[in-house]
PDB file of N, H, CA, C and O in Angstrom:
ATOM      1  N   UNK A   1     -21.664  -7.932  -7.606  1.00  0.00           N
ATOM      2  CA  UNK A   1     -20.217  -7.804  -7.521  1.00  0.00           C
ATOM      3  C   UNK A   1     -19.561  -9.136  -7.884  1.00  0.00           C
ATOM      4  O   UNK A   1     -20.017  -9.934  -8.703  1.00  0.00           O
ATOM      5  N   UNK A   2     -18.378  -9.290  -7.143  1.00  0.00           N
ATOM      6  H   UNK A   2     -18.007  -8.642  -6.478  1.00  0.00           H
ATOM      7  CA  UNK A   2     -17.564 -10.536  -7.980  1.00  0.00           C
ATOM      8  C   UNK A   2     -17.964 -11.618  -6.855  1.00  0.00           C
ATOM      9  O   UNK A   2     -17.057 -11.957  -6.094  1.00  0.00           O
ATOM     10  N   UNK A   3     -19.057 -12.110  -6.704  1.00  0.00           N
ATOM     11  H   UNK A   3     -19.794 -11.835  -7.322  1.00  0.00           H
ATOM     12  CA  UNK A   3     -19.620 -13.025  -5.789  1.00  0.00           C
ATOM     13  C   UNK A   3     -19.593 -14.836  -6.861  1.00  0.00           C
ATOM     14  O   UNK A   3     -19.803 -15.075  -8.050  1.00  0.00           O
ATOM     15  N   UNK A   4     -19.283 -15.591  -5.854  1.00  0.00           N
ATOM     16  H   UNK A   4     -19.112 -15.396  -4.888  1.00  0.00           H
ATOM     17  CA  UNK A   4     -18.714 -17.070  -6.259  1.00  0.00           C
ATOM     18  C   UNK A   4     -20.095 -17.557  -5.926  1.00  0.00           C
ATOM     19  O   UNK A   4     -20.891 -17.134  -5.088  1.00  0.00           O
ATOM     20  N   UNK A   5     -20.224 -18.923  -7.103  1.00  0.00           N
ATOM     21  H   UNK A   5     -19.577 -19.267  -7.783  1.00  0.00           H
ATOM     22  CA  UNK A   5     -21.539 -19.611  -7.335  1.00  0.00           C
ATOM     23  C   UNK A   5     -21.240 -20.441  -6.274  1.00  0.00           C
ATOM     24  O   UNK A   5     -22.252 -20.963  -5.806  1.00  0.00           O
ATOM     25  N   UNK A   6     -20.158 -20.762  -5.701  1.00  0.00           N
ATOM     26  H   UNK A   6     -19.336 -20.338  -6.081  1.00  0.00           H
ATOM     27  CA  UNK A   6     -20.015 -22.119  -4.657  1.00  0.00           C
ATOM     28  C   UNK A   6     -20.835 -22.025  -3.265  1.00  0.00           C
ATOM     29  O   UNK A   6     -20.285 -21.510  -2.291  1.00  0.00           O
ATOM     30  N   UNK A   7     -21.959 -22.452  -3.191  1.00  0.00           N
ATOM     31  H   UNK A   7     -22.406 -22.870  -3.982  1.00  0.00           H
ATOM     32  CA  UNK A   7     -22.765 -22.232  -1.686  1.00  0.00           C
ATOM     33  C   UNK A   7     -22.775 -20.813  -1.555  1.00  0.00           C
ATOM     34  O   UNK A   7     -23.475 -20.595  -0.567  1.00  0.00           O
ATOM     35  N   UNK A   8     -22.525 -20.141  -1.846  1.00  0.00           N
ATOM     36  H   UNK A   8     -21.956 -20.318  -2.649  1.00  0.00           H
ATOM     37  CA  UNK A   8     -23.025 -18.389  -2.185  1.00  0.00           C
ATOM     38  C   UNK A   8     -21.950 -18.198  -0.778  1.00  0.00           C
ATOM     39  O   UNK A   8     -22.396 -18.060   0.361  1.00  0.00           O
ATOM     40  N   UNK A   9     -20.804 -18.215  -1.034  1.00  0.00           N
ATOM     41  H   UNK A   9     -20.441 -18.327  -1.959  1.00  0.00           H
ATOM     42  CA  UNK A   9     -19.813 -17.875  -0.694  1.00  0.00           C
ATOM     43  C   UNK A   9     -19.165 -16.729  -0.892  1.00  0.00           C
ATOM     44  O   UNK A   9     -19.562 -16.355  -1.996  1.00  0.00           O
ATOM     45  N   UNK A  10     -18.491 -16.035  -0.529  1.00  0.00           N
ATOM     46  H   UNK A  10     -18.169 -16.339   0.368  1.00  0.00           H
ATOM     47  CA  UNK A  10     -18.104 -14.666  -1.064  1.00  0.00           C
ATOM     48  C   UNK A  10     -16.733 -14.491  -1.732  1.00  0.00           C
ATOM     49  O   UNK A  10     -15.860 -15.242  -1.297  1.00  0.00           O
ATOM     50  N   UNK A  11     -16.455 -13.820  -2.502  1.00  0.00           N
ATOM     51  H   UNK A  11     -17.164 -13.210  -2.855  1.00  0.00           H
ATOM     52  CA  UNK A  11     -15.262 -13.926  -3.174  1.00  0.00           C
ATOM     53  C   UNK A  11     -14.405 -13.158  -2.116  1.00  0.00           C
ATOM     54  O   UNK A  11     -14.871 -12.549  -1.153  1.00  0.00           O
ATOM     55  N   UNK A  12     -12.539 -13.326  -2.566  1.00  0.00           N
ATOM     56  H   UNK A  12     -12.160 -13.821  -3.348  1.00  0.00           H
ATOM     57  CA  UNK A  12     -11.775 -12.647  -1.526  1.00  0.00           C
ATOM     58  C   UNK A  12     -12.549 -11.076  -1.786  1.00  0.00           C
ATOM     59  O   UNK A  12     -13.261 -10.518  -0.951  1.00  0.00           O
ATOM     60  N   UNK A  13     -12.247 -10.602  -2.999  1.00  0.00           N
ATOM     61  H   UNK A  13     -11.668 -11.055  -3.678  1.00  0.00           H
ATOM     62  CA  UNK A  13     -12.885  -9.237  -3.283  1.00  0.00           C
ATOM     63  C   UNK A  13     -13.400  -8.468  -2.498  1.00  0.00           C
ATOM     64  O   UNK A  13     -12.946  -7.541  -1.827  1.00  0.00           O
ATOM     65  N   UNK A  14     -14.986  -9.160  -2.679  1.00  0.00           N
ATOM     66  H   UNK A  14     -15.355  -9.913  -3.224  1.00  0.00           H
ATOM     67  CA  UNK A  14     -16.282  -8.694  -1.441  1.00  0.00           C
ATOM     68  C   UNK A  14     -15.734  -9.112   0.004  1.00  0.00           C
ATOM     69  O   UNK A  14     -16.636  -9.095   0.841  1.00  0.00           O
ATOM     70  N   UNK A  15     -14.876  -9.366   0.348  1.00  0.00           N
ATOM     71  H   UNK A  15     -14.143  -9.380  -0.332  1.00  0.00           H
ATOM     72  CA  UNK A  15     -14.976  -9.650   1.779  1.00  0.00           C
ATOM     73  C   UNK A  15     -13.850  -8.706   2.140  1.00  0.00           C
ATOM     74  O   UNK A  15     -13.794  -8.298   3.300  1.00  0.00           O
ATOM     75  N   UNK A  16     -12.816  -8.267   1.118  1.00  0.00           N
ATOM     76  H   UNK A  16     -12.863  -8.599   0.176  1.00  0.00           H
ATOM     77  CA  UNK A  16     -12.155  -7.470   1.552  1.00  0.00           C
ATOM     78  C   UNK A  16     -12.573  -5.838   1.184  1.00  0.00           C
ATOM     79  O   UNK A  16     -11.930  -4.891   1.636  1.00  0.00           O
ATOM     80  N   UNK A  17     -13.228  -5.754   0.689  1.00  0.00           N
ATOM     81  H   UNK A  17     -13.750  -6.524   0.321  1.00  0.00           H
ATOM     82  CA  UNK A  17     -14.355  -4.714   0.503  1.00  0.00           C
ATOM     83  C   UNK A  17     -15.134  -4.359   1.589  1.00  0.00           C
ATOM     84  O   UNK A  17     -15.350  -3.262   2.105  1.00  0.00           O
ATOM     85  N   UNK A  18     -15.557  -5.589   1.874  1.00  0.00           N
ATOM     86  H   UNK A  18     -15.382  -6.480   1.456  1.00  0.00           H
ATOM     87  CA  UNK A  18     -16.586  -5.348   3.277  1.00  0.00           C
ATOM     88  C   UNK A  18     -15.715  -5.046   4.329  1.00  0.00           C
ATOM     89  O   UNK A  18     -16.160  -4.250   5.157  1.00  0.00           O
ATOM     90  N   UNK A  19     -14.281  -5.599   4.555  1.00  0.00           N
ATOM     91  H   UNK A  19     -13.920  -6.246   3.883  1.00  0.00           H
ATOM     92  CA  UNK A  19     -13.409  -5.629   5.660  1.00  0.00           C
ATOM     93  C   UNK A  19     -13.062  -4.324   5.545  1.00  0.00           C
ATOM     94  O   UNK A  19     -13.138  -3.752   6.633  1.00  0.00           O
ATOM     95  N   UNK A  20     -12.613  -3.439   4.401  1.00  0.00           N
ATOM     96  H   UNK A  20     -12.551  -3.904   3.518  1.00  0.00           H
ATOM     97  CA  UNK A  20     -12.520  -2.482   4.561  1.00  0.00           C
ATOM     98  C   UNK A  20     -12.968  -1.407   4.699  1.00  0.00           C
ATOM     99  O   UNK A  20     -12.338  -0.443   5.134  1.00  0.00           O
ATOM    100  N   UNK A  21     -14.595  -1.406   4.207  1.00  0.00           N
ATOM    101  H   UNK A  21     -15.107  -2.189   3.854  1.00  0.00           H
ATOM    102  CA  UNK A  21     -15.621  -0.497   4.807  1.00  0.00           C
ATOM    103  C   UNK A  21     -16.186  -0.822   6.457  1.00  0.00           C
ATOM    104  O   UNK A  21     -16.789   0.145   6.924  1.00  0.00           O
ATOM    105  N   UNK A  22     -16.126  -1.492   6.980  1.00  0.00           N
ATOM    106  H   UNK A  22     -15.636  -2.277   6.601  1.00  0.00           H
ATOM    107  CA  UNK A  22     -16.358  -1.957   8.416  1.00  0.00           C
ATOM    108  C   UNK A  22     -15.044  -1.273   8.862  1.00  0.00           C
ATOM    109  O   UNK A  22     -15.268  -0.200   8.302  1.00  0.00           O
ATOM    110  N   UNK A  23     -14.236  -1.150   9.258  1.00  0.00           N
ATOM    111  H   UNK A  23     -14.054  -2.022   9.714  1.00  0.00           H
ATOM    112  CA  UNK A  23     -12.682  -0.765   9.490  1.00  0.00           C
ATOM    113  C   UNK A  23     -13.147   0.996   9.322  1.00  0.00           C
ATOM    114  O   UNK A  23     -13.470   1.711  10.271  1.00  0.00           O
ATOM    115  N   UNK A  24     -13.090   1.338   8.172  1.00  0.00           N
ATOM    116  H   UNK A  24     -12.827   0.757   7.401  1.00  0.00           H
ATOM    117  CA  UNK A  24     -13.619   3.040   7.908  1.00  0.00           C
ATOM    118  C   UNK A  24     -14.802   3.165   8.861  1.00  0.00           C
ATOM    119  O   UNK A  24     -14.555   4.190   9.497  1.00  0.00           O
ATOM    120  N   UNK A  25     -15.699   2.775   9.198  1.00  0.00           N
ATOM    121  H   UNK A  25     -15.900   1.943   8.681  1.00  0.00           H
ATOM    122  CA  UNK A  25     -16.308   3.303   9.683  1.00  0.00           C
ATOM    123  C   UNK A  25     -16.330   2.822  11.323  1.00  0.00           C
ATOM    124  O   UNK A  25     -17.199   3.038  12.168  1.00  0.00           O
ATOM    125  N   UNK A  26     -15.062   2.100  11.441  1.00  0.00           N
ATOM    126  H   UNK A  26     -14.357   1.925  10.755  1.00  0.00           H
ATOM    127  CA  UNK A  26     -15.046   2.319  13.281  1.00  0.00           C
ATOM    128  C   UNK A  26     -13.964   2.880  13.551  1.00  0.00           C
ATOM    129  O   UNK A  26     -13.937   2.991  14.776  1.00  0.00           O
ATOM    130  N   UNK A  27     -13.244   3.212  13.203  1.00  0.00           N
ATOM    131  H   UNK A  27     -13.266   3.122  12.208  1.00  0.00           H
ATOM    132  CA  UNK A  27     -11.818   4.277  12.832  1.00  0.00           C
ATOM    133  C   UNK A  27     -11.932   5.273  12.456  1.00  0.00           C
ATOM    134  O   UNK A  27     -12.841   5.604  11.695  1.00  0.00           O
ATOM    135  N   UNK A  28     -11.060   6.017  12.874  1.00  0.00           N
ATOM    136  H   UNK A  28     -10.321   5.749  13.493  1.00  0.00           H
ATOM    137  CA  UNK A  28     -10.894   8.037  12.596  1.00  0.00           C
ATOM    138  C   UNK A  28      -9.411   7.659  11.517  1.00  0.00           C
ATOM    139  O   UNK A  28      -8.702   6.754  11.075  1.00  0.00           O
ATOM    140  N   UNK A  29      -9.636   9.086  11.540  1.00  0.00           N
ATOM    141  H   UNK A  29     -10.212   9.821  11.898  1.00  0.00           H
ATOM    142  CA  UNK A  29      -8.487   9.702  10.418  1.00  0.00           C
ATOM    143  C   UNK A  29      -6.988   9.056  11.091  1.00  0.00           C
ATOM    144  O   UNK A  29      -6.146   8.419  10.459  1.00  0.00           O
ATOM    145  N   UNK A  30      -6.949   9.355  12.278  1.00  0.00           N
ATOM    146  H   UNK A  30      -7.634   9.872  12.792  1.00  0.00           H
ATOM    147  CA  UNK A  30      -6.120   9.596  13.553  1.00  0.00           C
ATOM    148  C   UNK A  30      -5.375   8.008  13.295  1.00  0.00           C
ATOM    149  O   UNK A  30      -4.205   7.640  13.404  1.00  0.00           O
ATOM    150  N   UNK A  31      -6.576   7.321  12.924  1.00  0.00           N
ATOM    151  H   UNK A  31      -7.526   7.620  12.835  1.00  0.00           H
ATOM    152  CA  UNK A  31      -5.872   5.423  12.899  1.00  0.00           C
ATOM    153  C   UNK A  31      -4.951   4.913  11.645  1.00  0.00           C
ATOM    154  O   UNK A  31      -4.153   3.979  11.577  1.00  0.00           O
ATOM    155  N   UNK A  32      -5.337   5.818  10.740  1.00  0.00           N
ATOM    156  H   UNK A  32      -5.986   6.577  10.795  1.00  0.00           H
ATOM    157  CA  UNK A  32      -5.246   5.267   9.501  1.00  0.00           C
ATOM    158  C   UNK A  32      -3.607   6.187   9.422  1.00  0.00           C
ATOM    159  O   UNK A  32      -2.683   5.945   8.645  1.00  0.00           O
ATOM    160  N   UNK A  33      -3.662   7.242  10.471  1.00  0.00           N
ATOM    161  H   UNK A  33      -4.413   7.438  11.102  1.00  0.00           H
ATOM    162  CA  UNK A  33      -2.132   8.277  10.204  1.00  0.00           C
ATOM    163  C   UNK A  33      -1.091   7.333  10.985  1.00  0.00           C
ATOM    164  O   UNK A  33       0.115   7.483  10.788  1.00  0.00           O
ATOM    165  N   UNK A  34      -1.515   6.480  11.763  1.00  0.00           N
ATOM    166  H   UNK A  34      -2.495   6.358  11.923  1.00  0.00           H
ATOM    167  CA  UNK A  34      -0.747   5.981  12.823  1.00  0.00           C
ATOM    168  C   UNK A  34      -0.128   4.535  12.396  1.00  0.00           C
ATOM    169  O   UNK A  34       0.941   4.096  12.821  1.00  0.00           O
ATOM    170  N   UNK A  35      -0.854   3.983  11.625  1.00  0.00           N
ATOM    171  H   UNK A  35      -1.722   4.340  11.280  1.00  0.00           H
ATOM    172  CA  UNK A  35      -0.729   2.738  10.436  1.00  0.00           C
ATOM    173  C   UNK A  35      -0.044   3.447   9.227  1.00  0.00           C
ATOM    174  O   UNK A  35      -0.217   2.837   8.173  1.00  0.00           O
ATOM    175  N   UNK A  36       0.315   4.006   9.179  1.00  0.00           N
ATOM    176  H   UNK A  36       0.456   4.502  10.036  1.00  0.00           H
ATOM    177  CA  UNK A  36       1.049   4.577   7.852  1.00  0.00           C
ATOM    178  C   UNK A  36       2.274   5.077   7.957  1.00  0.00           C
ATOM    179  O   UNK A  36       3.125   5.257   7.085  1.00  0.00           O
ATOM    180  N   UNK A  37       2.300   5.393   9.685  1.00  0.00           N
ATOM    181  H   UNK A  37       1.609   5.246  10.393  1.00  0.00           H
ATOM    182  CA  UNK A  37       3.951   5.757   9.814  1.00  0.00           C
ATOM    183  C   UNK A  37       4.235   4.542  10.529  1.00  0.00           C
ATOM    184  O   UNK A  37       5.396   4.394  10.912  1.00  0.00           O
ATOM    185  N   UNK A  38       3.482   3.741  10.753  1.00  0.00           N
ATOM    186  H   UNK A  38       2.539   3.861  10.442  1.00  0.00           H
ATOM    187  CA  UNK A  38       4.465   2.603  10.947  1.00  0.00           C
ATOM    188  C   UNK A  38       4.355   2.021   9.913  1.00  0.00           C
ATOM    189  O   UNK A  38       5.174   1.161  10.236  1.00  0.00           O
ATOM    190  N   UNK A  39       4.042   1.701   8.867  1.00  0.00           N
ATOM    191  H   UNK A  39       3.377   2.400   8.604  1.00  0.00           H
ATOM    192  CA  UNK A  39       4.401   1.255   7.517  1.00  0.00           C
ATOM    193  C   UNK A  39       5.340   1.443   7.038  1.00  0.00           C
ATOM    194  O   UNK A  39       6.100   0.629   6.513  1.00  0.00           O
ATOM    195  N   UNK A  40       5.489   3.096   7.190  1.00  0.00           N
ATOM    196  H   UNK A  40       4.872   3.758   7.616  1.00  0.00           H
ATOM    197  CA  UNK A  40       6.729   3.955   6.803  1.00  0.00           C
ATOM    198  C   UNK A  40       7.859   3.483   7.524  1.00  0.00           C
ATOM    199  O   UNK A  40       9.007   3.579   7.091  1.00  0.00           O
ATOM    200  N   UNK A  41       7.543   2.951   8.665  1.00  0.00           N
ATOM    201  H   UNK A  41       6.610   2.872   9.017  1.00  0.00           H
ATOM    202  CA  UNK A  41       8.781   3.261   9.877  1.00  0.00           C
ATOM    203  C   UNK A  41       9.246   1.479   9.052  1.00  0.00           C
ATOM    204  O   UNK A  41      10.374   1.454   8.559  1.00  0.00           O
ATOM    205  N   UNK A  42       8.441   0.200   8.950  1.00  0.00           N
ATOM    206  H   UNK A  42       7.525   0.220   9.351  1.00  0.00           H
ATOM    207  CA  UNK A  42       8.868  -1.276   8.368  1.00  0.00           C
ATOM    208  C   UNK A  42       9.429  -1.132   7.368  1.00  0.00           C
ATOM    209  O   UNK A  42      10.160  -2.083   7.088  1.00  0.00           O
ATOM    210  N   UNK A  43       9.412  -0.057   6.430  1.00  0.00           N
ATOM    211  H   UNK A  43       8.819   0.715   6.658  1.00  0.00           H
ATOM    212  CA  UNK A  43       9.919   0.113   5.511  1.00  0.00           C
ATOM    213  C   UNK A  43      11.005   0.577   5.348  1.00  0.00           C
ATOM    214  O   UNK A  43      11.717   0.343   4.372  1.00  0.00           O
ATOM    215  N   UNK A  44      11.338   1.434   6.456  1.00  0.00           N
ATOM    216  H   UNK A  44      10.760   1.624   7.250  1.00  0.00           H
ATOM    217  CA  UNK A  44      12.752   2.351   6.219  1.00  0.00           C
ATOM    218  C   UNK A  44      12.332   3.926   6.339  1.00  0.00           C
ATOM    219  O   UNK A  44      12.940   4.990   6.218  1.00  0.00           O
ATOM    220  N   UNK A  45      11.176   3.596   6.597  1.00  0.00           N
ATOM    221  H   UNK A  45      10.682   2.731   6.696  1.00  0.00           H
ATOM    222  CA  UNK A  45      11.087   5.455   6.487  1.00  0.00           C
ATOM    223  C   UNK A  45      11.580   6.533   5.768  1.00  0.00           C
ATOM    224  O   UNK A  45      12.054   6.375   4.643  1.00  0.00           O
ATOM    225  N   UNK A  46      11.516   7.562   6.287  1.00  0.00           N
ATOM    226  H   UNK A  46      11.131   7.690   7.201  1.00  0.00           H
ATOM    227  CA  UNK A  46      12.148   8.384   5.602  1.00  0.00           C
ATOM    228  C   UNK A  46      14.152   8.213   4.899  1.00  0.00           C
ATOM    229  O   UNK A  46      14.921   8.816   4.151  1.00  0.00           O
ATOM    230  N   UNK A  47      14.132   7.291   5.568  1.00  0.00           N
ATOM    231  H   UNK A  47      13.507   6.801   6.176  1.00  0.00           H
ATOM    232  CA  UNK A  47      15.853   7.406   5.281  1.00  0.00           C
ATOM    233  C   UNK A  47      16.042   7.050   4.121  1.00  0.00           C
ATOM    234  O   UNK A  47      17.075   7.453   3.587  1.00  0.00           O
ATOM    235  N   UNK A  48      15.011   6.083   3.257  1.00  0.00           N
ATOM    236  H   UNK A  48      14.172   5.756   3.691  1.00  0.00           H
ATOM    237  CA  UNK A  48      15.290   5.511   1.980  1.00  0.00           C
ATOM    238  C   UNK A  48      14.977   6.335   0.835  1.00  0.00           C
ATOM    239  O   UNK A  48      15.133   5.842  -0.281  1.00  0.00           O
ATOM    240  N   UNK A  49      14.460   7.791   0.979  1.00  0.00           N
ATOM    241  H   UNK A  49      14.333   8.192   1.887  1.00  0.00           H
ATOM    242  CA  UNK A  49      13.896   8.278  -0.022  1.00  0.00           C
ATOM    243  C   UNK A  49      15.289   8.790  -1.039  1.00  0.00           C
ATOM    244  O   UNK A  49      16.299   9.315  -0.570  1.00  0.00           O
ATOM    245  N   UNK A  50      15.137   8.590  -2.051  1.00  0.00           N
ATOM    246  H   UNK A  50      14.317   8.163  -2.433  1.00  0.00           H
ATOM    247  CA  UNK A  50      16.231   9.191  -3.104  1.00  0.00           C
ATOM    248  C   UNK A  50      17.399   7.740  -3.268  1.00  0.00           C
ATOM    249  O   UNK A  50      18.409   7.687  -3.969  1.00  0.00           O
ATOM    250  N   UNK A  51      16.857   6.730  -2.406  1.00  0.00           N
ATOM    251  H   UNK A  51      16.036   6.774  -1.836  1.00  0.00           H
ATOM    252  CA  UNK A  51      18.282   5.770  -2.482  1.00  0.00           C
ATOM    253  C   UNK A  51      17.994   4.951  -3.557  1.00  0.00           C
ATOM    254  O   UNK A  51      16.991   5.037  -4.265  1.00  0.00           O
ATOM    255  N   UNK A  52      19.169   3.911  -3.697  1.00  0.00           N
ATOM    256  H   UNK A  52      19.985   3.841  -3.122  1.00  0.00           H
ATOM    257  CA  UNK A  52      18.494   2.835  -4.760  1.00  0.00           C
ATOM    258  C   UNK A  52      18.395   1.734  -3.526  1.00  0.00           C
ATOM    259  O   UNK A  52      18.884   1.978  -2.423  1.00  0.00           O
ATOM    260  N   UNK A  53      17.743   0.555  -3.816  1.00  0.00           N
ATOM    261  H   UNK A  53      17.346   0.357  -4.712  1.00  0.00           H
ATOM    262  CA  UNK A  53      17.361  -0.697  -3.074  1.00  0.00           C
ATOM    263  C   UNK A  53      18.784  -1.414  -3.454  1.00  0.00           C
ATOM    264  O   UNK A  53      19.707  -1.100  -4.206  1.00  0.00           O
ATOM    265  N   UNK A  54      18.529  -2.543  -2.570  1.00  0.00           N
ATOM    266  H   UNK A  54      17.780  -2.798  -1.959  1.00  0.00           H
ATOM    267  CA  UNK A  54      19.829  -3.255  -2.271  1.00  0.00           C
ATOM    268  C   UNK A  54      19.799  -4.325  -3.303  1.00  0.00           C
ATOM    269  O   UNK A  54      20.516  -5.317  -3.176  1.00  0.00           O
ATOM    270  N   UNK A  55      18.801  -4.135  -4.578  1.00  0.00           N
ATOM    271  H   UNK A  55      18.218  -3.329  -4.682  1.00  0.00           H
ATOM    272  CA  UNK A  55      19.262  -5.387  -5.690  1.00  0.00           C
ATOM    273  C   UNK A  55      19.816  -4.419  -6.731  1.00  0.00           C
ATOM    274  O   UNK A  55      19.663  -4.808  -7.889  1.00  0.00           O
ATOM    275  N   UNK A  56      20.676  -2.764  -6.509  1.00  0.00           N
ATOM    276  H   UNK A  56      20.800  -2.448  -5.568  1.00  0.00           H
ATOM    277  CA  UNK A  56      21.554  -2.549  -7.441  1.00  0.00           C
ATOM    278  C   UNK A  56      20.598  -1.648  -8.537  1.00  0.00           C
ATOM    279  O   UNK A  56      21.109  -1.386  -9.625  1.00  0.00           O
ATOM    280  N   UNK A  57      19.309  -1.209  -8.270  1.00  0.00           N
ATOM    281  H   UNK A  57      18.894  -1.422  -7.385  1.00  0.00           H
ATOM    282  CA  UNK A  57      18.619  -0.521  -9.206  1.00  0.00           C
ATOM    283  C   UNK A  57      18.839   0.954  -9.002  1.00  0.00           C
ATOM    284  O   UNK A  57      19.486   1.492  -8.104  1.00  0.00           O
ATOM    285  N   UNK A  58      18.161   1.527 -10.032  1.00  0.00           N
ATOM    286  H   UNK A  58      17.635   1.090 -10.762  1.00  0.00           H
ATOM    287  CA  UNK A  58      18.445   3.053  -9.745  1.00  0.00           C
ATOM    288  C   UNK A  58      17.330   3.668  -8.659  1.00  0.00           C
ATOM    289  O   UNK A  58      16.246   3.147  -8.399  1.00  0.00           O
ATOM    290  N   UNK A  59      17.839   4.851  -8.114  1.00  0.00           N
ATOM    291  H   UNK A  59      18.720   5.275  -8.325  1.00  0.00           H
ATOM    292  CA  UNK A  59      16.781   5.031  -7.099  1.00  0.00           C
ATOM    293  C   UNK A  59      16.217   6.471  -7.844  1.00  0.00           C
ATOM    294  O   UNK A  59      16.641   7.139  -8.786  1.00  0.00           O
ATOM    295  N   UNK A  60      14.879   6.611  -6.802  1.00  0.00           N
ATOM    296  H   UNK A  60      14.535   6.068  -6.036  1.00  0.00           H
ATOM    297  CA  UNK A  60      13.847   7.565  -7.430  1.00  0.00           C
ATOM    298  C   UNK A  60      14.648   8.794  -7.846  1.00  0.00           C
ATOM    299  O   UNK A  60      14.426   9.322  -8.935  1.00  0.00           O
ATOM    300  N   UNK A  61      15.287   9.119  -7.270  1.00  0.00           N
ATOM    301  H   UNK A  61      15.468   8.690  -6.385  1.00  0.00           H
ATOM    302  CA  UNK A  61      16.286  10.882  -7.833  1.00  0.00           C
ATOM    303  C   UNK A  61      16.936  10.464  -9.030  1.00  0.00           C
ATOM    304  O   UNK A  61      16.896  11.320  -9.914  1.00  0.00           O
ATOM    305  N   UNK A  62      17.617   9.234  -9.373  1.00  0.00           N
ATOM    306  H   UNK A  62      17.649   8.539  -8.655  1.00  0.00           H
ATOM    307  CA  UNK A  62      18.118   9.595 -10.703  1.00  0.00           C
ATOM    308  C   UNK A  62      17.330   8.946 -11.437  1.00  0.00           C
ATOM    309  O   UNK A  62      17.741   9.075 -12.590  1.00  0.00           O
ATOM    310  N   UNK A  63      15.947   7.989 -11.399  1.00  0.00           N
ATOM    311  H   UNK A  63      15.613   7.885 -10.462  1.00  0.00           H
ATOM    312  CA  UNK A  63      15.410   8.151 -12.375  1.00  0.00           C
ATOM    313  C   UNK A  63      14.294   9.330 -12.375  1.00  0.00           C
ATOM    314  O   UNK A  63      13.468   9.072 -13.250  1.00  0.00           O
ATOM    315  N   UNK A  64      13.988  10.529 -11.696  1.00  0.00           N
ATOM    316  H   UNK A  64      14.659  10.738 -10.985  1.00  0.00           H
ATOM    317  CA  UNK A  64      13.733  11.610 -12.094  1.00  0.00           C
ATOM    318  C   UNK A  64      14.586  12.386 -12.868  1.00  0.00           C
ATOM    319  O   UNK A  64      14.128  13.236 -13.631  1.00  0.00           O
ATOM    320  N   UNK A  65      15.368  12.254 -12.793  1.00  0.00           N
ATOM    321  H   UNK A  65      15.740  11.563 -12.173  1.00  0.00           H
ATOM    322  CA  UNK A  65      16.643  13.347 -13.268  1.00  0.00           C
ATOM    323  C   UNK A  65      17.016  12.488 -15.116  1.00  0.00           C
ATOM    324  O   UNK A  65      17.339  13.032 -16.172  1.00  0.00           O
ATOM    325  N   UNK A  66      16.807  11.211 -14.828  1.00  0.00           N
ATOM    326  H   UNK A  66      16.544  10.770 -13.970  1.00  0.00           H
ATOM    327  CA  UNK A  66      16.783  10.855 -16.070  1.00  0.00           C
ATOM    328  C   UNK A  66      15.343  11.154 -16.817  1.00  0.00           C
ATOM    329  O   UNK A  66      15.338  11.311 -18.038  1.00  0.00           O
ATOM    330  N   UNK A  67      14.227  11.221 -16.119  1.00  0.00           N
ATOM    331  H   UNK A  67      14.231  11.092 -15.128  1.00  0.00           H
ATOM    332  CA  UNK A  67      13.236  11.995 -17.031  1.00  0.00           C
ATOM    333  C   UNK A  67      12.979  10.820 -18.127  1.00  0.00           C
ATOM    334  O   UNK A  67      12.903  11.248 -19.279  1.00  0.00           O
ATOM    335  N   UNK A  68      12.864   9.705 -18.003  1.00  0.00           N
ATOM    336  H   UNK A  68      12.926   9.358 -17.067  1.00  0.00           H
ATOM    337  CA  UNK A  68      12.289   9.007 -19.127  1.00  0.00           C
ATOM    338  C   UNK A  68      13.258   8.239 -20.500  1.00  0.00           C
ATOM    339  O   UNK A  68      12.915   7.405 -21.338  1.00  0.00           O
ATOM    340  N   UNK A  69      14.440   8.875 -20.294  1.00  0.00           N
ATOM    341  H   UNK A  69      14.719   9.553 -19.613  1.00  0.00           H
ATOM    342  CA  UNK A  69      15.426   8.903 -21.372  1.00  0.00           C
ATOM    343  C   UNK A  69      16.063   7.307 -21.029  1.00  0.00           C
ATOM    344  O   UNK A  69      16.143   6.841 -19.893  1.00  0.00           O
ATOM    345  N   UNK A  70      16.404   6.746 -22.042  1.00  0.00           N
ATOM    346  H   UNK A  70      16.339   7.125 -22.965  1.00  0.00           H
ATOM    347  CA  UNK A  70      17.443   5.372 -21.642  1.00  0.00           C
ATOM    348  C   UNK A  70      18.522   5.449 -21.585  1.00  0.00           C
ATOM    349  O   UNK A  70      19.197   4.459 -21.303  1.00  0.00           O
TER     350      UNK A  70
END
């Protein structure tokens, strides 16, 4: 894998690879649903869907509705 020649050190990569297979396998489904709505919840949750962000861009509904077009 993407392993570093320095003292056989591990790259961020492999260690966050490893961090994240160690994590899957001491955790249920149940952990990973509960980390995701609070992700959702730091984010704004549901309230932001369809809006634009506060630097003035378009939000996801009208660039669906624009479909690709400029």
């Amino acid at each position: 894998m993407a392993r570093n020649d320095d003292n056989n050190k591990m790259s961020r990569e492999e260690a966050g690879r490893m961090g994240g297979e160690a994590t899957a396998r001491t955790h249920d489904k149940a952990f990973y649903q509960e980390i995701g709505e609070k992700g959702g919840e730091a984010r704004g949750g549901s309230n932001n869907r369809g809006q634009s962000d506060d630097r003035g861009g378009m939000s996801r509904e009208e660039a669906g509705r624009k479909g690709g077009r400029s």
